[in-house]
PDB file of N, CA, C and O in Angstrom:
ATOM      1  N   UNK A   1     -81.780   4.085  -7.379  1.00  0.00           N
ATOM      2  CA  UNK A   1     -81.831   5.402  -7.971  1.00  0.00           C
ATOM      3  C   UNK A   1     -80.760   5.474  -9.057  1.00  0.00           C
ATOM      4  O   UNK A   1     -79.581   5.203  -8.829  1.00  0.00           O
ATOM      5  N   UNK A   2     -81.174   5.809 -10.115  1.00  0.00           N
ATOM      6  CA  UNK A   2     -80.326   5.754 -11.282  1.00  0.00           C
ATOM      7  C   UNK A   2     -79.478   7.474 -11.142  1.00  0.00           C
ATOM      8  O   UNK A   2     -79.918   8.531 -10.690  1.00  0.00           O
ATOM      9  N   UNK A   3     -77.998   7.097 -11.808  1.00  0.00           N
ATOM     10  CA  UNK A   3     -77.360   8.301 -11.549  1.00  0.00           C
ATOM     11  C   UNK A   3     -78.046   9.242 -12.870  1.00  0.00           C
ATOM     12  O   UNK A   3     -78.686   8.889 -13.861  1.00  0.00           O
ATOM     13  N   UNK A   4     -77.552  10.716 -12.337  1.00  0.00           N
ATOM     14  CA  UNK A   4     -77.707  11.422 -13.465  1.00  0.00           C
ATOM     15  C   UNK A   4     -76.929  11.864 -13.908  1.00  0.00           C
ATOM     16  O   UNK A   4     -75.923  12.057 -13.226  1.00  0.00           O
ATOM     17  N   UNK A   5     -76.959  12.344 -15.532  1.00  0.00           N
ATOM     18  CA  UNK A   5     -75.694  12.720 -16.002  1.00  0.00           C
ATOM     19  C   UNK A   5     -75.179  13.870 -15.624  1.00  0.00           C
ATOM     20  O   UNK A   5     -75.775  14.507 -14.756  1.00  0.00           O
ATOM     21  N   UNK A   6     -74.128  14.313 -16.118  1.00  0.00           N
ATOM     22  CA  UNK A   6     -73.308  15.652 -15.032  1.00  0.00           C
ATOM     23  C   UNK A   6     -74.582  17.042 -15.662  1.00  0.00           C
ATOM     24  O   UNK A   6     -74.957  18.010 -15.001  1.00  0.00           O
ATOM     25  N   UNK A   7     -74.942  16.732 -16.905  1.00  0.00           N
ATOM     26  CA  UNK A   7     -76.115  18.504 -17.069  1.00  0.00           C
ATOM     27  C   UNK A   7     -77.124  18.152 -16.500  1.00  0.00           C
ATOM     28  O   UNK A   7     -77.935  18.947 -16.973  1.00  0.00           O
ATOM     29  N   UNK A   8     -77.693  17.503 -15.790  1.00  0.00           N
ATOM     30  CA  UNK A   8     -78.807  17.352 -14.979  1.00  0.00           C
ATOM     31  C   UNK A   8     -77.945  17.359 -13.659  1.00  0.00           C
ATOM     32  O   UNK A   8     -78.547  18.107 -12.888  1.00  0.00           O
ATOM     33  N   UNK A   9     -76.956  16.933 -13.121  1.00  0.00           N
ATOM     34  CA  UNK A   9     -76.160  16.849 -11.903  1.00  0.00           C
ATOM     35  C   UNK A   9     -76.241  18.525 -11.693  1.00  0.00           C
ATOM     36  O   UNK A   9     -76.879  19.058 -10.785  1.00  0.00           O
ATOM     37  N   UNK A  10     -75.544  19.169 -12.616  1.00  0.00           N
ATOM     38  CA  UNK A  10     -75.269  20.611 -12.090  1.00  0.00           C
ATOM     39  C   UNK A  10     -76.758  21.441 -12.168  1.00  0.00           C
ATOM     40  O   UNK A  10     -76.963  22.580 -11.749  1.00  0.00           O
ATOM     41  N   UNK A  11     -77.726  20.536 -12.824  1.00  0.00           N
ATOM     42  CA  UNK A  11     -78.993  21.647 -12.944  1.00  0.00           C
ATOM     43  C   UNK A  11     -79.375  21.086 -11.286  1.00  0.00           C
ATOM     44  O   UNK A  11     -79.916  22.014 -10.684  1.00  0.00           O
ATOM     45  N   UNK A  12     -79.283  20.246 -10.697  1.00  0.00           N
ATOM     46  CA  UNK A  12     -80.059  19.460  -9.671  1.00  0.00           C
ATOM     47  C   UNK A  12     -79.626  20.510  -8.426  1.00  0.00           C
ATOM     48  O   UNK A  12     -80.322  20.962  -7.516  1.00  0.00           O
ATOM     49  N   UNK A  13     -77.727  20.789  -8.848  1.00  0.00           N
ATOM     50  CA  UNK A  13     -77.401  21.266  -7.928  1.00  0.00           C
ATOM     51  C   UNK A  13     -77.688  22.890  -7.984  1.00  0.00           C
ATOM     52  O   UNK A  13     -77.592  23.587  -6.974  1.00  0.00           O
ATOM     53  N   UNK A  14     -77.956  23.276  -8.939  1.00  0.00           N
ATOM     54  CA  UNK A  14     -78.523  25.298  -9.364  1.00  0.00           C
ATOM     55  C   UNK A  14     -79.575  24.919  -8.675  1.00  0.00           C
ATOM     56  O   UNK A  14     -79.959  25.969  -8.159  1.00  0.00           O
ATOM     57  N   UNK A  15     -80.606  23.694  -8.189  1.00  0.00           N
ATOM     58  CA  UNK A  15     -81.832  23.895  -7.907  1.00  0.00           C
ATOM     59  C   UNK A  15     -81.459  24.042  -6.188  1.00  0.00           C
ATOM     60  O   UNK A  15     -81.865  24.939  -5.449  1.00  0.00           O
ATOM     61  N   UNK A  16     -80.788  23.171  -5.905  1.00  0.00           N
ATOM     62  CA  UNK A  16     -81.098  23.161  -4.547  1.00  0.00           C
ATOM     63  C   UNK A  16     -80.140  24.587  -4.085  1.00  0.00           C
ATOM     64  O   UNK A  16     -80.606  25.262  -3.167  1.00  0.00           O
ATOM     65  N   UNK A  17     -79.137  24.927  -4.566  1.00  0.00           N
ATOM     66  CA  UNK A  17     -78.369  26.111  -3.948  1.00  0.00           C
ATOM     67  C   UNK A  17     -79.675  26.932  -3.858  1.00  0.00           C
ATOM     68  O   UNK A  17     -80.304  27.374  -2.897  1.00  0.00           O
ATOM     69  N   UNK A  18     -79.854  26.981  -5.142  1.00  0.00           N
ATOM     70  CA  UNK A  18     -81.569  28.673  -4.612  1.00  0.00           C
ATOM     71  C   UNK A  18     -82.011  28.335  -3.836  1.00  0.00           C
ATOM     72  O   UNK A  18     -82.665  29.228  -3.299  1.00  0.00           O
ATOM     73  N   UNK A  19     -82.079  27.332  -3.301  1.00  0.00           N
ATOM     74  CA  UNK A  19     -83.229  27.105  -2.182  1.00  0.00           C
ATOM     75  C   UNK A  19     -82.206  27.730  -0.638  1.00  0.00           C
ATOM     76  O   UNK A  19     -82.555  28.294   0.399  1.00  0.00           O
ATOM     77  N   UNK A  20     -81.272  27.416  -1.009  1.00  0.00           N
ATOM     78  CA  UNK A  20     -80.276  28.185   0.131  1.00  0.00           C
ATOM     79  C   UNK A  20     -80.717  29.730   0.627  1.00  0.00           C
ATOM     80  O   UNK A  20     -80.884  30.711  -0.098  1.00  0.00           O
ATOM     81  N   UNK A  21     -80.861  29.636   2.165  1.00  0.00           N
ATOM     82  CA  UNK A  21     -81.451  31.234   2.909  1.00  0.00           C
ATOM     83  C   UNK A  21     -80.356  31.678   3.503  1.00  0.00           C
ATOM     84  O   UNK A  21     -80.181  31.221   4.632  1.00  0.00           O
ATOM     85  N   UNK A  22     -79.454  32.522   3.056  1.00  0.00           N
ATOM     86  CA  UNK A  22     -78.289  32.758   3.256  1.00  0.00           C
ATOM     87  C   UNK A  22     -78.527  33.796   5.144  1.00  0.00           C
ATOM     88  O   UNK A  22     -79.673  34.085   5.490  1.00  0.00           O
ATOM     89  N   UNK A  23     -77.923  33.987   5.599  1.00  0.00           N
ATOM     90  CA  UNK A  23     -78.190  34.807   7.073  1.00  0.00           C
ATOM     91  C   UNK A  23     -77.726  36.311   6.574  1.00  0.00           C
ATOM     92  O   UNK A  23     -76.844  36.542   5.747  1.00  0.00           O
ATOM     93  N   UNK A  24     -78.653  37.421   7.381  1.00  0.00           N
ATOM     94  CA  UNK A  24     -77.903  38.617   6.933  1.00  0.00           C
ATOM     95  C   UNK A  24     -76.575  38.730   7.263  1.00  0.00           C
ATOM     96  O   UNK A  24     -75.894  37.837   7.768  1.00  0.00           O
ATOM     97  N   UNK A  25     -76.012  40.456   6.811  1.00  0.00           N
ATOM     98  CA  UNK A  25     -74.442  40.543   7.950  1.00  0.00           C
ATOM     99  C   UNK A  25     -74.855  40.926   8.941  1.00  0.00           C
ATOM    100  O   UNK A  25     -73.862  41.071   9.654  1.00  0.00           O
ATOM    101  N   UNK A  26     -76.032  41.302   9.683  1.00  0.00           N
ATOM    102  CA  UNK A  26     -76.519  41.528  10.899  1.00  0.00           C
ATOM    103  C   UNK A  26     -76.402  40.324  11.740  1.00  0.00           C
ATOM    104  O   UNK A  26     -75.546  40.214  12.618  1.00  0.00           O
ATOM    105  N   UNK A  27     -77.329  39.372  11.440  1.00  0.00           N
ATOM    106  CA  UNK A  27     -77.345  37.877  11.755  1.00  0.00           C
ATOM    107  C   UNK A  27     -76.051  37.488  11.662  1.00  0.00           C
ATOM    108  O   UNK A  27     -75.451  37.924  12.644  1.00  0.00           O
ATOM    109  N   UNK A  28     -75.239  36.789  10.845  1.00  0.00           N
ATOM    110  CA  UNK A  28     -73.591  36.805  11.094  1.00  0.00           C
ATOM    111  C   UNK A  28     -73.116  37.064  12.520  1.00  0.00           C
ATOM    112  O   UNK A  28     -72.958  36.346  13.508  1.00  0.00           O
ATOM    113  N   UNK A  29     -72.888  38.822  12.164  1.00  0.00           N
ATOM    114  CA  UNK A  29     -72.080  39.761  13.238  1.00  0.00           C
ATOM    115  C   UNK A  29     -72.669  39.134  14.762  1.00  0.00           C
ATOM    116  O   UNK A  29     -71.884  38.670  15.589  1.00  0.00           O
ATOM    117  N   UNK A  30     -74.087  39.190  14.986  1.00  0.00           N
ATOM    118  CA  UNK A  30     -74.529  38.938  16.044  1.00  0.00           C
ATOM    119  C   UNK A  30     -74.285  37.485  16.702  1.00  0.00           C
ATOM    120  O   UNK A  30     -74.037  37.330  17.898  1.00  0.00           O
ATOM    121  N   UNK A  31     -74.370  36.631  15.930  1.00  0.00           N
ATOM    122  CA  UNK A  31     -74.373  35.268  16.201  1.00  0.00           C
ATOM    123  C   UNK A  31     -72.667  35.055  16.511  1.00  0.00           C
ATOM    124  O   UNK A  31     -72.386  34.313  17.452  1.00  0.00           O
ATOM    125  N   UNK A  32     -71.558  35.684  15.747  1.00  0.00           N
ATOM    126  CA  UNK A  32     -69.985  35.212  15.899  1.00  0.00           C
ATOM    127  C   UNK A  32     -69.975  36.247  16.834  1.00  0.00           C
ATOM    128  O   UNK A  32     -68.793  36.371  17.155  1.00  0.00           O
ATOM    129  N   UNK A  33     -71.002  37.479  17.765  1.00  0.00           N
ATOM    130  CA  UNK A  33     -70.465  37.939  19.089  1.00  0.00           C
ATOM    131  C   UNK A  33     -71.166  37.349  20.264  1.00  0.00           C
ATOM    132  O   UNK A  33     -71.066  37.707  21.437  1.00  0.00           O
ATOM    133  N   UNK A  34     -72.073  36.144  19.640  1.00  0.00           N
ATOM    134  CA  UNK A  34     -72.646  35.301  20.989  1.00  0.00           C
ATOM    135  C   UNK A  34     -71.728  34.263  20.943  1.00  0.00           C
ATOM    136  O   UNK A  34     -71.522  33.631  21.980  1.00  0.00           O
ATOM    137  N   UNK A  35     -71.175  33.992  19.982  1.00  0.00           N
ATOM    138  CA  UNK A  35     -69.934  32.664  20.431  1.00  0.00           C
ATOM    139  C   UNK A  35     -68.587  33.231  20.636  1.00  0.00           C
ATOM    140  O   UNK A  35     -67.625  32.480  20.794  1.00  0.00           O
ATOM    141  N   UNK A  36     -68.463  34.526  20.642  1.00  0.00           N
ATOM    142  CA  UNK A  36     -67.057  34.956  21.320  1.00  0.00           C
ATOM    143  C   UNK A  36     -67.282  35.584  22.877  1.00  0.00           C
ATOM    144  O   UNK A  36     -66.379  36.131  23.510  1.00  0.00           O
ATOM    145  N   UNK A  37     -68.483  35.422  23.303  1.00  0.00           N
ATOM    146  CA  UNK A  37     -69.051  36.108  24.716  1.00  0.00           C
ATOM    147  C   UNK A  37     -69.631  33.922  25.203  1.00  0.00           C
ATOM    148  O   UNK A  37     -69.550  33.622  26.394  1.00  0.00           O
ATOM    149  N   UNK A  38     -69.938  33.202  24.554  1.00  0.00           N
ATOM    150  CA  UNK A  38     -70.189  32.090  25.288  1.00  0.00           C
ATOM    151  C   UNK A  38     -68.575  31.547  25.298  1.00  0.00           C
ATOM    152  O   UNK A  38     -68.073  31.178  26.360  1.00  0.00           O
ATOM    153  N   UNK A  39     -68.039  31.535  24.412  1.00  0.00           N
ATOM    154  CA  UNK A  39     -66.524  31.222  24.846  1.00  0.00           C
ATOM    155  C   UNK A  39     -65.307  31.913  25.975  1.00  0.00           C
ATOM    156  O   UNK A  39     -64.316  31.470  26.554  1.00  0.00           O
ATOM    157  N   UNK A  40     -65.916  33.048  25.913  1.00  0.00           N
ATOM    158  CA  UNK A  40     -65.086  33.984  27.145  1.00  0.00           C
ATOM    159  C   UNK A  40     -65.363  33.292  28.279  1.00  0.00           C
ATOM    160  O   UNK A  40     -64.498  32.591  28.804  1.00  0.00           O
ATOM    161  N   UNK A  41     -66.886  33.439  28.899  1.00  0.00           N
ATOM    162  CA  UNK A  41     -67.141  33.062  29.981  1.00  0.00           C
ATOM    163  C   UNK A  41     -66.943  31.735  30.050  1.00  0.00           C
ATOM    164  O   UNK A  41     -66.422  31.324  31.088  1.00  0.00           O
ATOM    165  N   UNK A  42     -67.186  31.059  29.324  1.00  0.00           N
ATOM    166  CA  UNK A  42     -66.434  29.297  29.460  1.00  0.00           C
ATOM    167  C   UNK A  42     -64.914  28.842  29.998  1.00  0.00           C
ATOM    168  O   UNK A  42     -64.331  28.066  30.755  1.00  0.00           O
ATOM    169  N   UNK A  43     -64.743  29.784  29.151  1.00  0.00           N
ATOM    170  CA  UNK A  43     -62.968  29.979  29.387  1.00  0.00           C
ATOM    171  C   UNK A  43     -62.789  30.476  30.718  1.00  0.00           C
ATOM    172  O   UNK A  43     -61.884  29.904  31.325  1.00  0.00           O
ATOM    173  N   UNK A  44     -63.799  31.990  31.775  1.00  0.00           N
ATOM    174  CA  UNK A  44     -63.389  32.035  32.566  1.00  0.00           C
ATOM    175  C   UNK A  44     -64.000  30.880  33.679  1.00  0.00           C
ATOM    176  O   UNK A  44     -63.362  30.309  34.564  1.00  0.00           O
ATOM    177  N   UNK A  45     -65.444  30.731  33.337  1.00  0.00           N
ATOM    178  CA  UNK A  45     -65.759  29.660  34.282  1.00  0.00           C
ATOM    179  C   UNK A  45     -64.812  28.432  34.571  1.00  0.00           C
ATOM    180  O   UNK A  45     -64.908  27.836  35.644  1.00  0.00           O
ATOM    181  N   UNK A  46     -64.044  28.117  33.765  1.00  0.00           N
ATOM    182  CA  UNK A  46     -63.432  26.558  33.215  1.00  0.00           C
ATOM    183  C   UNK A  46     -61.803  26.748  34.311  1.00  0.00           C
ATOM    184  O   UNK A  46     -61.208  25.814  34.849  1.00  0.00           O
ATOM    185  N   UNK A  47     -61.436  28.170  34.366  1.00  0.00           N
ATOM    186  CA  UNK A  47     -60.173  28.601  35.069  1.00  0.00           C
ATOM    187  C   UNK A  47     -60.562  28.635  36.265  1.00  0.00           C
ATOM    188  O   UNK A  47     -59.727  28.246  37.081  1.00  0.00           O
ATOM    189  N   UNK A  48     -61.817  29.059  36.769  1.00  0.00           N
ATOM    190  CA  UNK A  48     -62.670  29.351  38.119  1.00  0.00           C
ATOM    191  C   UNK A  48     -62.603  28.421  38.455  1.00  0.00           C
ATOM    192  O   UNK A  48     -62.231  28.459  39.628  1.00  0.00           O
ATOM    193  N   UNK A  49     -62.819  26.981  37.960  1.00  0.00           N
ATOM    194  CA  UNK A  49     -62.843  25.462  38.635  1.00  0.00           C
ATOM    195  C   UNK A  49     -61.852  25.232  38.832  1.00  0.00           C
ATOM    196  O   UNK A  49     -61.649  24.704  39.925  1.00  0.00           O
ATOM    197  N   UNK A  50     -60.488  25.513  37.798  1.00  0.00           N
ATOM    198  CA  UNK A  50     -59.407  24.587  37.897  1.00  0.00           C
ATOM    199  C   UNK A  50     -58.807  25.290  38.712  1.00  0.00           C
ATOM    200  O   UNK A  50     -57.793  24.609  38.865  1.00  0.00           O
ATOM    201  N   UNK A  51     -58.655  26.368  39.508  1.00  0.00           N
ATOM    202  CA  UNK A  51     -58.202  27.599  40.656  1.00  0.00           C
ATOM    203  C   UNK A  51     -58.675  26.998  41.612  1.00  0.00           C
ATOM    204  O   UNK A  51     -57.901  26.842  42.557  1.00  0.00           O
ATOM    205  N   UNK A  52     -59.844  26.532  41.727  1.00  0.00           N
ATOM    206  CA  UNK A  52     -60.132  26.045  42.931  1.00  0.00           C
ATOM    207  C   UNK A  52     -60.152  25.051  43.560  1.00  0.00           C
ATOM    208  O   UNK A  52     -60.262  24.938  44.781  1.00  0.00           O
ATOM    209  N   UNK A  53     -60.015  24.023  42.553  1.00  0.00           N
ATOM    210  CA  UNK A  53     -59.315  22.480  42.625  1.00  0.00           C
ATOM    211  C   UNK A  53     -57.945  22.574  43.041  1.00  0.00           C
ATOM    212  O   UNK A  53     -57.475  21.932  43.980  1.00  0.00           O
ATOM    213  N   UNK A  54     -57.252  23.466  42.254  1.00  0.00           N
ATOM    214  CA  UNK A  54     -55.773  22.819  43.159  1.00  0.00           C
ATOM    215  C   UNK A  54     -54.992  23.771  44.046  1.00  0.00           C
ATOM    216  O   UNK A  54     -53.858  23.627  44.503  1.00  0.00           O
ATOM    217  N   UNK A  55     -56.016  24.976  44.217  1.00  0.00           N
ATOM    218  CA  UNK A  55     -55.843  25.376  45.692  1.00  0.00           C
ATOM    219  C   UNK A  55     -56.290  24.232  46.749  1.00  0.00           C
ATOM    220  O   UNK A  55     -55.571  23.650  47.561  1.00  0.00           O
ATOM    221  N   UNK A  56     -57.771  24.061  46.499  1.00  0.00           N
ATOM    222  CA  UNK A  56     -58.013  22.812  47.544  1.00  0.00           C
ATOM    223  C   UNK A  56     -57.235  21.579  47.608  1.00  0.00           C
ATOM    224  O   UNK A  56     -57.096  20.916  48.636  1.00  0.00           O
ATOM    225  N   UNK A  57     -56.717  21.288  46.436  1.00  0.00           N
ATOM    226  CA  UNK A  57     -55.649  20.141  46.635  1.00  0.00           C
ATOM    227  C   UNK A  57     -54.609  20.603  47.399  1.00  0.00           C
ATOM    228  O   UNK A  57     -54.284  19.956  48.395  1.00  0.00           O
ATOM    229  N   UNK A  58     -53.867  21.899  47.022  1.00  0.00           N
ATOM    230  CA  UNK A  58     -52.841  21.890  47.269  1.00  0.00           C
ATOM    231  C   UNK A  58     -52.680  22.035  49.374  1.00  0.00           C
ATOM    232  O   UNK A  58     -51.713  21.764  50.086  1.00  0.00           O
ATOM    233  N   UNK A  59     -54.359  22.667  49.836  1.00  0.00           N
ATOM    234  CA  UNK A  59     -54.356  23.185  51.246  1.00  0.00           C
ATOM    235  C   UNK A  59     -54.165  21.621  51.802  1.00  0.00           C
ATOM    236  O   UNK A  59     -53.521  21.308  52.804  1.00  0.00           O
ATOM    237  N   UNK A  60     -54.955  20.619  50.813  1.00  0.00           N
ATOM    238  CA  UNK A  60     -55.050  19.386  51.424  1.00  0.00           C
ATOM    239  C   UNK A  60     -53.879  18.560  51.347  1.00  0.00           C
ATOM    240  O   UNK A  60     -53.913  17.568  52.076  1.00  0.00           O
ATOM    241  N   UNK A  61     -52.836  18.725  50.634  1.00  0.00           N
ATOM    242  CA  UNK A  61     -51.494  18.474  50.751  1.00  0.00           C
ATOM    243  C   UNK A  61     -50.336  19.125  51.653  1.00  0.00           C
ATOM    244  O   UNK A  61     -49.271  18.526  51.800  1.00  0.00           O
ATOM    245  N   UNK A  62     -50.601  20.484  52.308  1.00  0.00           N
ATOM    246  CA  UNK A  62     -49.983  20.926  52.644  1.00  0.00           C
ATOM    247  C   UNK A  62     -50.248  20.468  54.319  1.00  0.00           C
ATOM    248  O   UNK A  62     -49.448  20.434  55.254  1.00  0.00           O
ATOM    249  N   UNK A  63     -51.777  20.126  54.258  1.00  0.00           N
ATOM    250  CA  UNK A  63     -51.952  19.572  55.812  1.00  0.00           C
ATOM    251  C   UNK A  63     -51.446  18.258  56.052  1.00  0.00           C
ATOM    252  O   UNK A  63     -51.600  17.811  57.188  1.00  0.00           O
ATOM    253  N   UNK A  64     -50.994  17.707  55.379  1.00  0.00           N
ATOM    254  CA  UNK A  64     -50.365  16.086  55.802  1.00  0.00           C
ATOM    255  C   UNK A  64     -48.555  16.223  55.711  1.00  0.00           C
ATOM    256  O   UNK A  64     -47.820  15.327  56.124  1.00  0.00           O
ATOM    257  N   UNK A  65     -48.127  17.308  55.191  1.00  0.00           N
ATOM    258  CA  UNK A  65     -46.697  17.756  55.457  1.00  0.00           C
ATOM    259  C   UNK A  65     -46.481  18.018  56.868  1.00  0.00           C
ATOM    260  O   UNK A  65     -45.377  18.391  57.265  1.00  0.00           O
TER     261      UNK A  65
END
């Protein structure tokens, strides 16, 4: 593929940006409050495990004292 020169480079690139489907601010807003609600609960699920791991470690250490 032969290069092109930079006024066909920047026309190549005006072509493909239009083709760009930008998201509304509806779409946005909604989508960055499903990844701050899938990150919450991750975060609490993720503390829920590690609470219960080293309680159970710790009951299982405390029985061989």
């Amino acid at each position: 593929m032969a290069k092109a020169n930079p006024a066909q480079f920047i026309q190549q690139v005006r072509s493909e940006v239009s083709k760009v489907v930008w998201p509304t601010r509806r779409e946005v807003l909604l989508t960055t409050a499903m990844v701050f609600v899938m990150a919450t609960l991750t975060a609490i699920f993720f503390s829920l495990i590690d609470l219960t791991i080293r309680e159970g470690l710790r009951a299982l250490f405390d029985a061989f004292r």
